[in-house]
N, C-alpha and C positions, 0 to 999 in steps of 0.2 A: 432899601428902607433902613435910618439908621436911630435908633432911640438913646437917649443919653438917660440914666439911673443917677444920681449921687453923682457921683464921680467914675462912674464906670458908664461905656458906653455899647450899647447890644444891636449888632448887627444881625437884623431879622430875616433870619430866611423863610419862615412859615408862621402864619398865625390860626389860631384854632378860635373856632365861632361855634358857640354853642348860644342854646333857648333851652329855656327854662320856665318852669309852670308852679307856683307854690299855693297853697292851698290855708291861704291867709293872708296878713298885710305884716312885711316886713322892710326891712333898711338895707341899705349896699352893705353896711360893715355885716352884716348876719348874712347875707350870702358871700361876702368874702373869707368870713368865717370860717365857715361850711365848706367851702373849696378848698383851704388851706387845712381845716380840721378834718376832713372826711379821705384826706388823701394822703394826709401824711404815715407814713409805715408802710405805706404797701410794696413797694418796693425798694426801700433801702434811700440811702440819703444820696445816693447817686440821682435820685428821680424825684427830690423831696422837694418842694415848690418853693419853700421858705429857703433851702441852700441854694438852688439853682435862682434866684431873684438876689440873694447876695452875692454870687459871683457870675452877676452877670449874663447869666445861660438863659434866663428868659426877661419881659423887659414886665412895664405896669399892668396887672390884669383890670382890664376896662369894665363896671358891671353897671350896664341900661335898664332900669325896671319902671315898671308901672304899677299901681293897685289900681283894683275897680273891682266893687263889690266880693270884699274881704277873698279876693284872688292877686296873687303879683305873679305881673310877667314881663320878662326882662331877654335878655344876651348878658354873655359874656364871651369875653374877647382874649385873650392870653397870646400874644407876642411870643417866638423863641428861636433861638439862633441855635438849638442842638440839632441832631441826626433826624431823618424820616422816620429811623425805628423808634426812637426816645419819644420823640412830637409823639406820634400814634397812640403810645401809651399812657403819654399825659391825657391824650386828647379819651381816651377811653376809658381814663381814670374819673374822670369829670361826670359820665352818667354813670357811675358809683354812688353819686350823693343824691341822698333818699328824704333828708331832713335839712331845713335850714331853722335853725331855731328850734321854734316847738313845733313848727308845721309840716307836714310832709311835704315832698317837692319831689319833682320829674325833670331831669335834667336831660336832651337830646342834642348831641354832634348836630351841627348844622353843615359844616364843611372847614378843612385845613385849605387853606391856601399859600402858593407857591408864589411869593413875593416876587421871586427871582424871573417868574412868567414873561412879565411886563417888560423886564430887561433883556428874555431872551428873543421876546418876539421884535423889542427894536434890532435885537445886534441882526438879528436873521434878516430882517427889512435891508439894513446896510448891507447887508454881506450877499445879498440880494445884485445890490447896486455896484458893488463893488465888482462883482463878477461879472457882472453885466457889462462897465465901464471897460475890464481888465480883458473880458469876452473881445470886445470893437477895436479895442488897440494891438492887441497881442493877435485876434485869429486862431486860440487854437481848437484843434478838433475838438467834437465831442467826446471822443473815445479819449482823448488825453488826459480832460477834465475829469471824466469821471475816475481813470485809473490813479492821475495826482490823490482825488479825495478818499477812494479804495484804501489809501495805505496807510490812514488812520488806523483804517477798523481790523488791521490787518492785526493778530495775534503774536507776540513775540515768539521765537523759537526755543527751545528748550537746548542751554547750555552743560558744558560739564565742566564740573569746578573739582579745581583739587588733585592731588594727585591720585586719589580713589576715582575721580573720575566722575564726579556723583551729580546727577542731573539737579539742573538749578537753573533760577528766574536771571535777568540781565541785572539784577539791583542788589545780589547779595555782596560788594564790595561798597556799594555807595550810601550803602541804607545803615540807620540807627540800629535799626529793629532788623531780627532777623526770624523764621517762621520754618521752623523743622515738621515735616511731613516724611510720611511714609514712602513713598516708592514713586517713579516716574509718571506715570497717570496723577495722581495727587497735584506733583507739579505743574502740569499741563492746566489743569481743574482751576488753579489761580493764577496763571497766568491768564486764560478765560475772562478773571473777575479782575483781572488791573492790578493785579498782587507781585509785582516784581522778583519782590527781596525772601525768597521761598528755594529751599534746599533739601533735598530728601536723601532721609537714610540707606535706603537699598538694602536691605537687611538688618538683621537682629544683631550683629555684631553692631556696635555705635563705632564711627568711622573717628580719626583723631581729626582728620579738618574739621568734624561736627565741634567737637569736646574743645578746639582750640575756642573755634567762632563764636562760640557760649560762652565765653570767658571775657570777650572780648565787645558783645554786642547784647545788646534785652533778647533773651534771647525766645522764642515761644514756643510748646509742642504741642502741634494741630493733627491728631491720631484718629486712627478708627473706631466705632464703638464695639471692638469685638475684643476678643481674649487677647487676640496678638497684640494688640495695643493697649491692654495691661500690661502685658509682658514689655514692651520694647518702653512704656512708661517707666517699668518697676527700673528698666538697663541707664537710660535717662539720668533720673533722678543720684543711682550708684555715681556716674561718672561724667554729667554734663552740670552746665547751670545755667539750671534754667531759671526764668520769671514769671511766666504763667503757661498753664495748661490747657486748650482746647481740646473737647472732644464730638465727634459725630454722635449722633444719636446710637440708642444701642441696636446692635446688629445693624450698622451702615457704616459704609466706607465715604472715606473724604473726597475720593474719584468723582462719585455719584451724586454730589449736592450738587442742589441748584446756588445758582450766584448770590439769593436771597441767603439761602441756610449759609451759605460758607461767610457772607458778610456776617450776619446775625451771629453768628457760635465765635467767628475772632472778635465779636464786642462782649460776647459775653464769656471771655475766657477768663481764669479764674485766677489769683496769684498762686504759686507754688507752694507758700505755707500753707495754703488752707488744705491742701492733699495729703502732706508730709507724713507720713504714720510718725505718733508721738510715742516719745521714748518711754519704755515701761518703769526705768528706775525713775522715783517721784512721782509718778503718776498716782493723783488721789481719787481714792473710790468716790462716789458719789452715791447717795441713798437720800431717796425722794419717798413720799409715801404713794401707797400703789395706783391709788386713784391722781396722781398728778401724771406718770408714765402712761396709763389707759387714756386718759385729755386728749393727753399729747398724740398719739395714735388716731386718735378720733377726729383731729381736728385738721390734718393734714390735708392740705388742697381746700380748704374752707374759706381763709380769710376770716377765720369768726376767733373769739377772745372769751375765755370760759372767767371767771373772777370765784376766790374762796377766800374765805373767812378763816380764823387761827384753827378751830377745830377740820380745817380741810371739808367742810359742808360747801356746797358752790350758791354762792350767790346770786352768780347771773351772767348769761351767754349771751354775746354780742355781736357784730359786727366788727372787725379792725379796727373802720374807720369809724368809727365810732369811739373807738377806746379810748384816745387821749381825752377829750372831751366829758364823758358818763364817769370816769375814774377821778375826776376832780370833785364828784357832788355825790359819791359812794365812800362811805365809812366803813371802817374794820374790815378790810381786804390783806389779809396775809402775804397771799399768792396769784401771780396773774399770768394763767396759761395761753398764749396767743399763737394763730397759723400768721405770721410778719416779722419783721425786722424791729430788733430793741432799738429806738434813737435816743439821745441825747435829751428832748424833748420830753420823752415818756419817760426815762431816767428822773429825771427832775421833778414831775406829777409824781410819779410813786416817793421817793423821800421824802416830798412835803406830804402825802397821806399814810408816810408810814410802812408800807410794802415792804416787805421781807423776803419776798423773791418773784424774779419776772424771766419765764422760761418761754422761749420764742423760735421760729425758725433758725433764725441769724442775729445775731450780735451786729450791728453797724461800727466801721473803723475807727469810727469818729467818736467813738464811747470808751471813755476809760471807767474801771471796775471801781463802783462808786463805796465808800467805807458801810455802807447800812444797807444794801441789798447785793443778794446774790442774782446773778447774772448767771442761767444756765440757755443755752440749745439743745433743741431736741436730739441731736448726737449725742449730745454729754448722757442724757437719760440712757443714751442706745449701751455705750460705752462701760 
């Protein structure tokens, strides 16, 4: 299924179908609204509805409603051509929204569906026929057939590369990207998940085939979450170059993921600047007042958005998704302490109300350090 935007065109692999129940009589743009306003920051502009519908990443969100008897109920439909883990979290971003307009609303997942279904049950049908045909002409056993199809699913071996010798996937010469892990088991673990182009250190000494192939390729470091893989991180960073950093959760090794964890942690690896320890010469202090550091602390894992006025008095605790929205039609707001990601978007609401500073989980890449607010994370306060 293939949807055409503007001039871009979005190859749908899933679409997400939600209902919805509002507790009043409203318009398609006011639950469009609500979906685009209630979702934006939660997870950074990687997952923001508004960037991924300009480039492409999902297609028209469809919205079906009815009133009767000052109630609307409707669907909504959302198109998208990103990952199974990205879909999921839109799709469970969606029963977030609590409000469309002035009226409360219940948003419910109805079901994602897998476009690509429809396609796989024809090719299976032919490929059905095919075999069948292929079956009558050819004659071969059953045991042949099965063992020809056996050597898909068959696991590739574990090579050594280099003159250290160092165990590694069939794809570390042919691949862009290259994926440093710890020790032979690790390699094996994503060779399991289709991961090729993977090459392991073999100990705390970093090898120079590693430190050339870094130099040479994107290069990633996928470590355990324990002390050694601080350590073999902190050896890394001295003498490799890297691009980004994955890590196991803490006290787990990279061996013992499941094919889910070890996909999910290499999408969610991180760039290599954001770890960097920053140089102490020029490094400026930072001094907040002490009720803005306590917020911050408090609000971690919330998702909620504290607001103060110049005397640092709070004005009022929110919801995220809510923030961009209530911060438009609230006066004399100083400071706005949030558990989300600063966008561009919210950037923009704050200057035109004045805002003096917007301290948040993360800073989004896509913001540059506007001239009339300061831009702090909750690191900077740690710091």
């Amino acid at each position: 299924m293939t949807l055409t935007r503007s001039s871009q065109t979005v190859t749908v692999k899933y679409v997400i179908r939600a209902k919805f129940e509002i507790g009043g009589v409203v318009e398609k743009p006011d639950v469009i609204g609500a979906v685009f306003g209630q979702t934006e920051g939660l997870f950074g502009s990687e997952l923001d509805l508004r960037e991924l519908q300009k480039s492409g990443r999902i297609g028209r969100i469809e919205i079906e409603l009815e009133s009767k008897q000052d109630r609307t109920t409707g669907s909504i439909t959302i198109p998208t051509s990103l990952d199974r883990v990205s879909t999921a979290i839109i799709a469970a971003s969606l029963e977030s929204i609590n409000r469309v307009g002035p009226c409360e609303s219940k948003v419910a997942l109805e079901k994602v569906e897998d476009i690509r279904d429809a396609r796989r049950r024809t090719i299976i049908d032919r490929a059905k026929q095919i075999l069948h045909e292929w079956t009558i002409k050819s004659l071969p056993s059953t045991e042949e057939i099965f063992r020809e199809v056996a050597k898909t699913l068959k696991v590739p071996k574990v090579e050594k590369y280099g003159p250290e010798k160092l165990s590694a996937g069939p794809r570390v010469d042919d691949a862009k990207e290259l994926i440093i892990v710890e020790g032979r088991a690790d390699v094996i673990n994503l060779l399991k998940c289709g991961i090729g182009n993977v090459i392991a250190l073999e100990g705390a000494k970093i090898p120079q085939t590693i430190i050339k192939l870094s130099k040479e390729r994107e290069a990633t470091a996928f470590l355990d979450g324990d002390r050694g893989g601080d350590l073999i991180l902190k050896e890394l960073l001295q003498v490799a170059s890297l691009k980004y950093v994955a890590r196991a959760p803490k006290g787990k090794e990279v061996e013992e993921l499941s094919s889910r964890d070890v996909l999910t942690l290499l999408q969610q690896r991180v760039p290599i600047e954001t770890i960097k320890p920053r140089k102490a010469r020029g490094r400026r202090r930072i001094i907040v007042p002490k009720q803005i550091v306590e917020t911050s602390k408090d609000l971690r894992g919330t998702l909620e958005a504290v607001l103060f006025n110049g005397k640092m008095e709070q004005v009022k605790r929110l919801p995220v998704s809510e923030l961009a929205e209530k911060l438009q039609k609230i006066d004399g707001v100083d400071t706005v302490v949030f558990d989300g990601v600063i966008t561009k978007r919210l950037v923009d609401i704050a200057d035109e109300k004045k805002v003096k500073h917007l301290i948040a989980a993360r800073v989004s890449n896509a913001v540059k350090q506007p001239l009339n607010i300061k831009l702090l994370t909750f690191t900077d306060l740690e710091s």
